[in-house]
N, C-alpha and C positions, 0 to 999 in steps of 0.2 A: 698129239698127233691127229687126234680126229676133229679136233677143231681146225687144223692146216690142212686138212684134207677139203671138208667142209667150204674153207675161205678159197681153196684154189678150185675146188667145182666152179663158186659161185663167183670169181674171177672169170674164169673160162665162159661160163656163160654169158655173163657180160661183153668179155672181148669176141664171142661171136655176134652178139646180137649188133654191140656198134656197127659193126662191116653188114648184116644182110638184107637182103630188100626187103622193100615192104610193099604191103597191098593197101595202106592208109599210110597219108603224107600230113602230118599236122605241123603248123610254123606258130609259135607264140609271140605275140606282138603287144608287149608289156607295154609300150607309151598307146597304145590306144585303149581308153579304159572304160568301163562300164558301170555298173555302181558298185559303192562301199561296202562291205562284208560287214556289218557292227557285230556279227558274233554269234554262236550258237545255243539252243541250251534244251531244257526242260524244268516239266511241273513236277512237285513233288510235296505230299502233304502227309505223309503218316510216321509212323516213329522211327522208320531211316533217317528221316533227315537229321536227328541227332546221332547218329552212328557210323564208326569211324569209316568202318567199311564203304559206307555210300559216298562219304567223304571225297578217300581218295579215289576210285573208282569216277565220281563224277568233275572233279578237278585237276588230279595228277593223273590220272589215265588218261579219259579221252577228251579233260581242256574244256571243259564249257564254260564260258562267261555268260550265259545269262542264266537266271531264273526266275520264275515267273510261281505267282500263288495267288489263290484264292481270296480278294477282297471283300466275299458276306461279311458283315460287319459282326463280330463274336459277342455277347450282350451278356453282362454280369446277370444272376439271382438280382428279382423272381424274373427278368424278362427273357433269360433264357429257357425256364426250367418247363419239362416237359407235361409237368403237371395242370399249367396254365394253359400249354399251348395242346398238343394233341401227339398221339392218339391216347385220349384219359380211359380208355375203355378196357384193357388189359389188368384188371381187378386185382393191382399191389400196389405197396408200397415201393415196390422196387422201379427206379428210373431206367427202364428197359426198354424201348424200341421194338424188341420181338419176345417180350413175357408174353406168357399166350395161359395166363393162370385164367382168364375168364372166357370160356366155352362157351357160357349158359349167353353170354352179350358180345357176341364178335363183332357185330357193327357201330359199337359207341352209345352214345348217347342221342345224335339224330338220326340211328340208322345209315352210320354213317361211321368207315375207319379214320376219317381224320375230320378237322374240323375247318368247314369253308366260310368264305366270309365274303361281301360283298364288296365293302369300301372300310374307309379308315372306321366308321363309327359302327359300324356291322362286326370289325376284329375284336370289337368287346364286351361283345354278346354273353348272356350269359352261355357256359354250353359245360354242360356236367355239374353246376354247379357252384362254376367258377367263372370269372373274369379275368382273360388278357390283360392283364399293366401295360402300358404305352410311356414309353421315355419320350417324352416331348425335351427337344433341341432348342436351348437357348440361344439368348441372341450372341452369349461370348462362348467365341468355343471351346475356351481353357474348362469352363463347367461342366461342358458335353464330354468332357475326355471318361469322367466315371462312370460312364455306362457302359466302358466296351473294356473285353478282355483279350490279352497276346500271352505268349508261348513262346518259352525258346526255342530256335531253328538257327541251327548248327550251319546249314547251308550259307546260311546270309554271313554269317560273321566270320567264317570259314572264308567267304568271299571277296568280304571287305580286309581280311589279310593279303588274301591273294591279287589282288586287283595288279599291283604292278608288275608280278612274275606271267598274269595270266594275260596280260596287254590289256586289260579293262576288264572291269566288271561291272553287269546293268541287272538290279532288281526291276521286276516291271509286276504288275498287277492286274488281274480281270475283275470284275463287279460280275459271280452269277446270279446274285437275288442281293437288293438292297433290303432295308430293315422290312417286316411282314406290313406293318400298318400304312405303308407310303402308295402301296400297289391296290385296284380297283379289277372289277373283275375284267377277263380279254372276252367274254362269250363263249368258250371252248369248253369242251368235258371232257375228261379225263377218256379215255380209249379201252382203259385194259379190266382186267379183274384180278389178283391176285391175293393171296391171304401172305401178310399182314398189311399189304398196302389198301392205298385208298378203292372204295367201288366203286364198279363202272359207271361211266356218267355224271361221275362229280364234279361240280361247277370249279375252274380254277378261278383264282389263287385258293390255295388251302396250306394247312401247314400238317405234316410227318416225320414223326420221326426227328425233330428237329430241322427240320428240311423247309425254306419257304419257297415252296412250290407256286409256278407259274405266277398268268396276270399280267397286267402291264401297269406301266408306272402314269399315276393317276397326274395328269400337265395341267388340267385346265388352269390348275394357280387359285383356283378359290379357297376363303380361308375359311378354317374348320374350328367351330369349337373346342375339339378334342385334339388340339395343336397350339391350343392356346398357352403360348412361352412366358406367360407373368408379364407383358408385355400385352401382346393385342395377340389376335388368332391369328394362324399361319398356315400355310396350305401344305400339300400335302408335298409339292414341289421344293418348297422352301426347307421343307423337314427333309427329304432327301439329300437335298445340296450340303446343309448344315451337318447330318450324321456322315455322309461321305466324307466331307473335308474333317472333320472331328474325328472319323476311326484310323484314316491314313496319315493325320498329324498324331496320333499315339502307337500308331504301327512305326512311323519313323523313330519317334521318341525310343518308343521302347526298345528298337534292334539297332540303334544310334549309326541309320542307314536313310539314305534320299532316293525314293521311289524316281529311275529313270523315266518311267512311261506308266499310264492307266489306264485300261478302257474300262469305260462307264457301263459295258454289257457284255457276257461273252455270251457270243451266237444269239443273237438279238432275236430270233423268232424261232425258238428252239425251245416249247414248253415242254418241259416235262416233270418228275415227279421230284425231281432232287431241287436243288436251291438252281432257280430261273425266272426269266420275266422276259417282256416281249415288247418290243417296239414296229409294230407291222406298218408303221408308216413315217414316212422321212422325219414330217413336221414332227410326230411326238420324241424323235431321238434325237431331233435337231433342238428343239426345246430343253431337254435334257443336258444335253451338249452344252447351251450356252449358260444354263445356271450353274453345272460345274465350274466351267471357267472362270466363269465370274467370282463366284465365292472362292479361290483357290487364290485369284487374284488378290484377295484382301489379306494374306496371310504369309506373309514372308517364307516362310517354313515351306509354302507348297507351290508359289509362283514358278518354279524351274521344274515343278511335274510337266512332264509332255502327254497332252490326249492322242491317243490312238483309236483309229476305230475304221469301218462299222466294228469289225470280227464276226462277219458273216460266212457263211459255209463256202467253200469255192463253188459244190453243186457238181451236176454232170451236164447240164443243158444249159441254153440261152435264158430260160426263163428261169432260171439257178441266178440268173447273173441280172437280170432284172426283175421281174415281177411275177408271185403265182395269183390265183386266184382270188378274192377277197376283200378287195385288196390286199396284197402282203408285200411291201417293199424286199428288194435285192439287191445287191451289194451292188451294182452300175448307175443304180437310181438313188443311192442313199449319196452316193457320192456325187452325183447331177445336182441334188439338190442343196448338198451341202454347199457345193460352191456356188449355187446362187443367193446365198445369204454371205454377206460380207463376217456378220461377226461369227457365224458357225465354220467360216471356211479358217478363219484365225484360229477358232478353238480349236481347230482338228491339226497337230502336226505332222502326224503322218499317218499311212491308212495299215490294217491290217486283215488279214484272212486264213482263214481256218481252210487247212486240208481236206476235210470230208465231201462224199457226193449227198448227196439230198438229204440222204435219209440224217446225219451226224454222227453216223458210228464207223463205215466205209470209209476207207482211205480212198482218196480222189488225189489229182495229180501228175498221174504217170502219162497223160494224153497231153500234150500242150495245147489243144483248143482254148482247152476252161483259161489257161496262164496265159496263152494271148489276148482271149477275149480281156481276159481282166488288165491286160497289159495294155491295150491299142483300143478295145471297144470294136464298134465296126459301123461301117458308112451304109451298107444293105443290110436290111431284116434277115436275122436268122435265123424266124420263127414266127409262125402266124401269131398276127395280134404284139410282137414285137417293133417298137421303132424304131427307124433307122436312124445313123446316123448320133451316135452314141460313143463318148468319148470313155477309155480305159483311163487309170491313174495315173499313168505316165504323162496327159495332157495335164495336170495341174501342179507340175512340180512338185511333188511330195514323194516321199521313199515308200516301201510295202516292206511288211515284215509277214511270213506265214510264221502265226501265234499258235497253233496246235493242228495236229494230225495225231493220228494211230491208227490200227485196224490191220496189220499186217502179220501173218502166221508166222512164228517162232523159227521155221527151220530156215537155210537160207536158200534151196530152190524151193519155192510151193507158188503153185502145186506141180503134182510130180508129173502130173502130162499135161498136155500144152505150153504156151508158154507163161515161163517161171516168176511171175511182176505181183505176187502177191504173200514174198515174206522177203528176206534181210536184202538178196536183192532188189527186191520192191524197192525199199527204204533208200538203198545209193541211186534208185532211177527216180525217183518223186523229189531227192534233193535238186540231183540236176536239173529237173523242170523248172521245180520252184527257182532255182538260182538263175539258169539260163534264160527260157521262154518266160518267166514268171517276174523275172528280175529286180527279186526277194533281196532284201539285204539282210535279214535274220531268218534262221528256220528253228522253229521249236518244237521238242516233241510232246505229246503229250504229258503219262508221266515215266521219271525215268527207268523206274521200277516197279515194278509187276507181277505177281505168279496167279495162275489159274487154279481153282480146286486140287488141281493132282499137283503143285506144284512149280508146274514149269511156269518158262516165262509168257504172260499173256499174252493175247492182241494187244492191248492196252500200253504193253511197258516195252522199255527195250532191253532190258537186261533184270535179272533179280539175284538178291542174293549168294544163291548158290551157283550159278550162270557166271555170272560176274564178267569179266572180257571176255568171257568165251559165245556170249551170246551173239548168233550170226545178225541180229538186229542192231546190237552195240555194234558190233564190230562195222557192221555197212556205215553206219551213221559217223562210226570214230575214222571214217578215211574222208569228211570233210572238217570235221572239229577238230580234231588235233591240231593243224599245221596251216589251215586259213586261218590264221589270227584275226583277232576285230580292229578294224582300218587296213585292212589286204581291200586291193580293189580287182573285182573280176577286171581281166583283160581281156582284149578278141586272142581268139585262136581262128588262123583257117582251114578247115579240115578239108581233101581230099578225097577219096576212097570211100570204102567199106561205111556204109550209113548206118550199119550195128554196134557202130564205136560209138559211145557216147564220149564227149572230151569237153573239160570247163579247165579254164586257166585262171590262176590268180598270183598278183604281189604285191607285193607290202612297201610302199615306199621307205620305212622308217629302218625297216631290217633288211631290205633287200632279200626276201625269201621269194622263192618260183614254187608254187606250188599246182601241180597240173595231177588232175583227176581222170581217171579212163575207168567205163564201163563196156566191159563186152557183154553183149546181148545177144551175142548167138552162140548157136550150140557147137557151133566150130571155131578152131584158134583163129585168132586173125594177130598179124603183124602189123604196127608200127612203126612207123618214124616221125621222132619227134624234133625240131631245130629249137632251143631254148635260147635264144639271144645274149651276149652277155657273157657264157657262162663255162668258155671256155679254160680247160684245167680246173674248173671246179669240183670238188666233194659233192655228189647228190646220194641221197636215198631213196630205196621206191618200197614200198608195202602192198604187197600184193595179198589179196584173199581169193578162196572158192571155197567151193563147199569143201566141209572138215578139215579145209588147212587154210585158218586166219592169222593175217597179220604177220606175214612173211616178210624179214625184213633185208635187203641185200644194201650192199653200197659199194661206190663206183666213181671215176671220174669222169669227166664231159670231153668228150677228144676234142681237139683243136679246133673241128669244124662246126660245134655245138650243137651235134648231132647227136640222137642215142635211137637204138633202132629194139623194142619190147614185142615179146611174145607175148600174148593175151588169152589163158588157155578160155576155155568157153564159161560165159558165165560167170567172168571173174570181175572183180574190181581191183586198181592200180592207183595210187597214189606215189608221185614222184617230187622231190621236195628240196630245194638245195637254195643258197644265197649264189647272185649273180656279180661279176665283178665290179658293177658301180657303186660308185658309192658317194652320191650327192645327188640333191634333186633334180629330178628329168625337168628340162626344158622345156614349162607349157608351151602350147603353139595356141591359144584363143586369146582373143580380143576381153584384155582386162576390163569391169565391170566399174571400175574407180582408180583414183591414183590414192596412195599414201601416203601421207608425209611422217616425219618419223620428228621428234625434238627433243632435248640437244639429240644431236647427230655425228658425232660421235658422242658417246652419256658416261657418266658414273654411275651414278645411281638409280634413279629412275630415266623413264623414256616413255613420252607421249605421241602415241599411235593418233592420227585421223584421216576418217577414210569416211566416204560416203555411199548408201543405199538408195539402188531405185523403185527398192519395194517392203515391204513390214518380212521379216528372216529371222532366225538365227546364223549363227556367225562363228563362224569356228577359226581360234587364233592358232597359228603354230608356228616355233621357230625351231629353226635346225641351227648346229653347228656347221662348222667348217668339212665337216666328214660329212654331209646327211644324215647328221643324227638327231632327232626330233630330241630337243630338251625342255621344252615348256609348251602344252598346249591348254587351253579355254575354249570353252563355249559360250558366250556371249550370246544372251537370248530374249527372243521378245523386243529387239530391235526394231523402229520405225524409218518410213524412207526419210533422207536427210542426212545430216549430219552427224557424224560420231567421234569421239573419244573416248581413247582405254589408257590409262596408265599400268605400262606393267616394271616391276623393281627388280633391277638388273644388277643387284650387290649379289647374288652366286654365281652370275655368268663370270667364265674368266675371259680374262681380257683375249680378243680376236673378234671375226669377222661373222654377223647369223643373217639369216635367209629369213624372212618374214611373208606366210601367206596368209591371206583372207578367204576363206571356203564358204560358200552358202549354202547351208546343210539342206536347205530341201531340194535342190536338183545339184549338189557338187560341185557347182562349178566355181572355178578362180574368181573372185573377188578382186583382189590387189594382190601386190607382194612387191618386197621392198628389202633393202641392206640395210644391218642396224653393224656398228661399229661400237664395240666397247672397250674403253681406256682399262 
């Protein structure tokens, strides 16, 4: 009885809300579309991730496909061990990072808590008593594989079960510090003083802790005697490329998983004391950039890794967005310059950027300046000493993905006066930036889990343990991850009304799902109407949150007019979510890119695709049935302009009529498409 009671409040509420006005008019217009959603996720590095709890919490709950880990390269004994590397000055035997048994010597051995180094031949110095080992990288990389070590992580394999329930699954990678001996010093000193870390003023790179701190990556490309490979001497450059492609061909091996994406740096000029390094100028991470490629190139196993990058800070200001002092390159000029080098702009498939304002620990985002500038650039200076005339990422055809954020207070209004844009609310308003003004096709968060000294959940994380879904930070985050699946593509909405509404729409071509997002942001209700195309006599669902009451779920049909008219109490977030009545591909309206011929045509067996490119892409194959049902897709990549053929083998198709499209992943647009007919 109290469940019928229950279902008929939340009936009635529904059938008033269809009938009454509204003060915001939103229309969703599914065939006009914006970019691809590839999916959402976070980082995660400590011993949840083998734990079942984190499991389903971060797959059966709130649906993330991606995740993303830490690429320092992990170094077997003696090159890991702390004894060799620092701080040697804590007077045990014990392998302890914060043993504090030596009082009488708290600064080491050079007066100093850790130990600094100036270049590759300075890392093996004597210091304590001891000498740095250096694994020098052979020229085959099958031999380089024995000097690094993996771990199992539950996430990834958890993963690669789920991939087809979860509509894909993308592992991706950051580089914060490549191996210690490849990095030279950047000229900087360490800022702070604390015990047990390094003292003030210590020249970077140093190593802590097992930590390889700061520095930047040494490019000139001179060869070093102390990289001499049994072969000839190799620089320091060369050592880099070869341990990168070596530790992420035994990271795949070992978790028997294909790295979607890698940036070669995360937050490229963000030294600090944990594992980092720094590229403050285009040319040195453009240099960088292209010996990846290249060596990645040589290797079957890592050819279909895609580079990402810069992964520069978003900032708060214009010179967040190009250049500070020093020089120090910024994420507008790292990408100017990238595309004036033909082979750096190839190596780069698509760009990424971090949430933070300057500092890297503030969440940034909730302003759409930073996401336009980063989207459009700008034609006038907007700031002394900045130039104009300045092209955003969307001038070069490539997608953005924001690769990390965090920094937002636990509860879900904070703070409790003023306005509320700095905890779980926060997190549903930085999405929408990034998605809309920012037009982000992945958002990731930091990491997923997190507790502070007293246990709660941190700035840092969106949910921990004992939290679990009820964390007002998961919960803001799980009203785009759940039900935007990866390959939904935003579509326009156009809103009327009330400019405190926030509203993003998205659909799935392949499932036919509507999924439309609302944010109120004011401290008063505001009404809606929404028209959903399509979707008339449909089942939709909406989930509603505010504060202490998340993840409300009601459900409802679409009246005839496909029209639904929601209450928005203040402060809330709304997700509404239903399949529409089509059910076969929309009808592109652009001017195809190629023709395609298809042979035999009608086929049994196989069936040979060609189609032609007027520029170096990848290429994304897809074929529907007769319903619009996506049943075979590929990415086809690293394609050159010209000419192309793909055979694909059509003994599981059953016999009937498929729809065949050509997509160009780095701006989505229609390629070809074409009828294939199977006997």
């Amino acid at each position: 009885m109290k469940n019928l009671l229950i279902q008929s409040c939340i009936l009635l509420f529904w059938t008033y809300n269809l009938t009454s006005q509204s003060n915001t008019v939103i229309r969703v217009e599914p065939n006009t579309k914006h970019q691809i959603i590839d999916g959402f996720g976070a980082h995660q590095s400590d011993a949840s991730i083998n734990q079942q709890w984190f499991l389903d919490l971060f797959y059966q709950d709130i649906e993330a496909s991606i995740y993303r880990v830490d690429l320092t390269p992990k170094l077997r004994a003696p090159y890991s061990d702390l004894s060799y590397n620092s701080p040697w000055f804590m007077g045990s035997s014990v392998k302890s990072v914060f043993n504090l048994e030596d009082p009488a010597n708290p600064n080491g051995p050079e007066n100093n808590r850790v130990r600094t180094y100036k270049d590759p031949a300075d890392y093996t110095r004597v210091f304590g008593g001891r000498r740095a080992p250096i694994a020098v990288m052979k020229p085959n990389i099958d031999s380089n594989l024995q000097f690094f070590v993996y771990s199992a992580n539950s996430v990834i394999s958890e993963g690669i079960k789920r991939k087809s329930a979860l509509g894909d699954f993308k592992l991706i990678g950051s580089i914060w510090s490549p191996l210690p001996w490849v990095k030279v010093s950047s000229g900087n000193l360490y800022p702070e003083n604390w015990w047990p870390g390094p003292v003030i003023n210590s020249p970077w790179p140093f190593i802590w802790g097992g930590n390889f701190a700061g520095g930047k990556l040494d490019v000139s490309n001179t060869p070093l005697a102390v990289f001499h490979d049994g072969v000839a001497n190799t620089s320091s450059l060369t050592q880099f490329a070869r341990s990168t492609a070596a530790y992420i061909l035994g990271y795949q091996r070992f978790h028997k998983v294909n790295f979607y994406a890698i940036s070669i740096q995360n937050e490229l000029n963000f030294e600090v004391f944990y594992n980092s390094m720094t590229y403050p100028l285009s040319s040195q991470y453009i240099t960088a950039l292209k010996v990846i490629r290249a060596e990645f190139n040589k290797h079957p196993e890592l050819q279909n890794i895609r580079i990402m990058g810069p992964e520069d800070l978003l900032g708060g200001d214009a010179y967040g967005m190009w250049e500070y002092g020093g020089p120090v390159h910024k994420n507008l000029q790292y990408l100017s310059n990238i595309a004036n080098d033909p082979l750096a702009s190839q190596a780069v498939d698509f760009f990424c950027v971090h949430g933070y304002a300057n500092d890297g620990v503030t969440a940034a985002g909730s302003n759409p300046q930073q996401w336009n500038w980063w989207v459009n650039g700008w034609t006038t200076s907007p700031a002394a000493g900045i130039p104009a005339n300045v092209k955003g990422f969307k001038s070069y055809n490539k997608k953005s993905w924001m690769t990390e954020t965090s920094g937002e207070n636990r509860d879900w209004i904070f703070p409790k006066t003023g306005f509320p844009g700095g905890g779980g609310l926060g997190i549903g308003i930085r999405i929408h930036q990034a998605l809309v003004n920012g037009l982000e096709s992945a958002w990731i968060y930091w990491t997923f889990s997190d507790s502070d000294d007293a246990g709660n959940v941190s700035d840092h994380g969106l949910t921990n343990q004992a939290t679990a879904a009820r964390s007002p930070k998961y919960v803001a985050a799980k009203h785009y991850f759940k039900f935007i699946r990866p390959n939904a593509s935003r579509v326009n909405l156009v809103q009327t009304g009330n400019a405190s509404v926030l509203s993003s729409a998205y659909f799935h071509d392949s499932t036919k799902v509507n999924t439309i997002v609302l944010i109120n942001t004011a401290s008063t209700s505001q009404t809606v109407e929404i028209t959903i195309p399509n979707s008339a006599n449909q089942i939709f669902k909406s989930y509603t949150s505010r504060e202490n009451l998340y993840w409300q779920e009601s459900t409802f049909t679409i009246p005839s007019t496909n029209k639904i008219s929601l209450t928005l109490t203040p402060y809330s977030m709304h997700t509404v979510t239903g399949k529409s009545n089509t059910t076969s591909f929309k009808n592109e309206e652009v001017a195809l890119e190629s023709v395609m011929s298809i042979t035999p045509n009608p086929c049994n067996e196989y069936a040979d695709i060609q189609f032609s490119l007027q520029e170096n892409t990848n290429v994304q194959l897809q074929i529907a049935n007769h319903l619009g049902q996506v049943v075979y897709t590929r990415l086809l990549q690293h394609l050159g302009t010209g000419n192309h053929s793909y055979q694909i083998n059509t003994n599981e198709f059953p016999s009937g009529y498929y729809f065949l499209r050509l997509t160009n992943e780095k701006n989505r647009t229609l390629i070809a498409s074409s009828i294939l007919v199977k006997n």
